[in-house]
N, C-alpha and C positions, 0 to 999 in steps of 0.2 A: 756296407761292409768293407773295411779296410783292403784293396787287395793285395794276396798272397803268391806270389811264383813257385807252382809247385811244380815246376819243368825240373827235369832230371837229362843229365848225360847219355846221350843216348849209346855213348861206347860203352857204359858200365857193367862190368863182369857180374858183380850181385845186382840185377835188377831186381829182382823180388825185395831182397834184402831192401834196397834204396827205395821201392815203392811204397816199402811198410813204415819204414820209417819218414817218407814225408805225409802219410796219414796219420801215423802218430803224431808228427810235432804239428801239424793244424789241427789236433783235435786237441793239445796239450795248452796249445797257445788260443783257443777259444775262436779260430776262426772257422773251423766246423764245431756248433753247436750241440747240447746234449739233447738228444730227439731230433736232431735233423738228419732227415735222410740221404745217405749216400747213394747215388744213380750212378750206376758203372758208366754209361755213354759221359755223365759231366764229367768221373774223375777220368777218364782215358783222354779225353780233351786239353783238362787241365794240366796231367802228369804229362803229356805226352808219350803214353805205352798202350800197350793193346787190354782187350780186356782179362786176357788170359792173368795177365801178370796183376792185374787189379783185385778178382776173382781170390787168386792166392794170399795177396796181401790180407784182403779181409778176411779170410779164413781166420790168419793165424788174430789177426789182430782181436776177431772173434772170442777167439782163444784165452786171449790178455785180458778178457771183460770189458774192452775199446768200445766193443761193436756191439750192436745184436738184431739178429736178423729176424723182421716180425713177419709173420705170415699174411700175405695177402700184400704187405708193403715194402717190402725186402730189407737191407740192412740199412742201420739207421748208427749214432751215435749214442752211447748207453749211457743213462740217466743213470743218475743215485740218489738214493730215498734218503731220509734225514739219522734214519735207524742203521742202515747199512753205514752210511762214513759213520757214525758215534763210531760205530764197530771196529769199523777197518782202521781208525785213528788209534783206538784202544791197543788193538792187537799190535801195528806199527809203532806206537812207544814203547810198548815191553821187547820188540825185537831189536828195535834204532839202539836199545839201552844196551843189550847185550852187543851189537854189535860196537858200539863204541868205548863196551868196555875191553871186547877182546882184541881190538885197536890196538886200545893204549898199551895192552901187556904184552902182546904178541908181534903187532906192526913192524915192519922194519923200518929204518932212519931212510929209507928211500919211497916206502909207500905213507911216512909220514911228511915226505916233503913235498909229494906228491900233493897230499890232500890240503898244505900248505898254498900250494896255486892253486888247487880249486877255489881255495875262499877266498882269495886277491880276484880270482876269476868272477865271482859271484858280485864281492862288493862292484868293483869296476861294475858291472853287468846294472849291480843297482843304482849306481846313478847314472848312467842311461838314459836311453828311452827306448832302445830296440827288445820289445818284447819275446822274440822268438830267442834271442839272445840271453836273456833273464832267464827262461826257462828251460834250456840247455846247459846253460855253467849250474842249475839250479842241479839236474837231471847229472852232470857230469860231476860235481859234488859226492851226491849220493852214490854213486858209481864206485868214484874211488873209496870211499868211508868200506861201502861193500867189500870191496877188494882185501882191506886191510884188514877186515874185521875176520879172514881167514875159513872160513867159513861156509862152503855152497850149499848148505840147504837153508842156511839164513838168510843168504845170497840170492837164493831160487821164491823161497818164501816176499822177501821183501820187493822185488820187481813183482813180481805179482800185485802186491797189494797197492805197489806206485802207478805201476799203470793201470788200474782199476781207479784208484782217488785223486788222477790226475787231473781229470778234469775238474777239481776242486783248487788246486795250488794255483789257478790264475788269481783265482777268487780270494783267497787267503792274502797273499802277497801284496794284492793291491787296495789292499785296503788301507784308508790313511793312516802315515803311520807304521804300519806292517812291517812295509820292507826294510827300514833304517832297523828295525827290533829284530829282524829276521836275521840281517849281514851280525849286528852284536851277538845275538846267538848260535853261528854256526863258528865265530871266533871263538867263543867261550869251548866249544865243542873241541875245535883245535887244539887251544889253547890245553887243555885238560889232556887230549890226547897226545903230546906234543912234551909234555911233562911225566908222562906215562902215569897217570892218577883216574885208573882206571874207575873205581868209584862214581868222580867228578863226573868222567864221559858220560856214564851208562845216565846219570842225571844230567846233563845239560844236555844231551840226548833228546831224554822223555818230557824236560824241558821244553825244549823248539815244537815237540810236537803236540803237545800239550796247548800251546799256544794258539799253535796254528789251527788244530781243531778247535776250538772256543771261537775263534773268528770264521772260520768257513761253516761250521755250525751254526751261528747265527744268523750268518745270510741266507744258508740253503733254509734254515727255521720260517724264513718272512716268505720264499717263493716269492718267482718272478711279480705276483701280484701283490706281494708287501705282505699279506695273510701269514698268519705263525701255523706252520705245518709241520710240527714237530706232532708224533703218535700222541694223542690224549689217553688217559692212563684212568681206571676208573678211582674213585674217589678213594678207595679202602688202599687201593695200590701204593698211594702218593709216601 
């Protein structure tokens, strides 16, 4: 396994805050796996913080659908079934759409320049190689798209549903291919918004994500063991 530095400042005023967030981006960036367990004595070691502050993180992170804690094995990183992302992809194109269409109409010229360097941020990022990097400008994209889109219970809805299918966008992304299709579609996204053609957004939107479920769908469909483990449907259903 690649290693990660997940040491943190130990002057830091939000310690909670910063311990959550370096569990999130190793769970985001696939170096804590989906079903491997988290042991408080390893992460207090690795972050450098007590357990208290660990304890809390995973709460919330609990919370985000990150985590979940099994009985009898404690908290682990959370799995998602092949049924659950179809879902979660579904639902986050119909909201990515609205939100990029209330972007384009409503945006101001500075939360659209804003989302201007995120995509310079992202492309940069994709020709790379620094993966935690990729999916930070990936994560700070949608951030600002959020922002612009005016919106907080869109806003509240869709963090929800990103850090629940996060653990998917490694997988998407890197797929060959992907990411060069990935950077041309969140320009197209720009681009629309950027021109205030709100329509365009709300589609090149549902677009990218349309996309990007079809490939992380596939993969999650084959399991770790290559097996198609998509729900079998009985015959009359099809």
């Amino acid at each position: 396994m690649e290693n990660m530095n997940l040491q943190i400042p130990r002057h830091a005023a939000t310690l909670r805050l910063l311990v959550e967030e370096r569990i999130r981006s190793a769970i985001a960036s696939g170096h804590f796996k989906p079903g491997q367990r988290l042991i408080e004595r390893e992460l207090c070691e690795q972050i450098g913080v007590g357990r208290t502050s660990i304890r809390e993180a995973l709460r919330q992170l609990e919370a985000e659908g990150l985590v979940n804690t099994v009985p009898h094995r404690g908290p682990e990183v959370s799995s998602i079934t092949y049924d659950e992302a179809r879902q979660l992809y579904q639902v986050r194109g119909l909201l990515e759409g609205f939100a990029g269409r209330n972007f384009a109409e409503q945006g101001s010229e500075a939360e659209i320049a804003a989302l201007g360097a995120a995509v310079e941020r992202f492309a940069a990022a994709a020709a790379g190689t620094e993966r935690g990097e990729l999916i930070a400008a990936k994560t700070h994209f949608y951030a600002v798209l959020m922002d612009g889109a005016g919106n907080m219970f869109i806003k509240q809805m869709l963090t929800l549903l990103h850090n629940r299918i996060t653990v998917l966008r490694v997988t998407s992304m890197t797929q060959a291919g992907r990411l060069a299709d990935s950077v041309a579609e969140i320009r197209d996204i720009y681009e629309a918004i950027r021109t205030r053609n709100g329509p365009a957004a709300a589609e090149a939107c549902q677009i990218h994500i349309e996309r990007a479920a079809k490939i992380a769908l596939a993969v999650l469909a084959k399991g770790p063991e290559g097996g198609d483990k998509r729900p079998t449907e009985p015959a009359a259903a099809r």
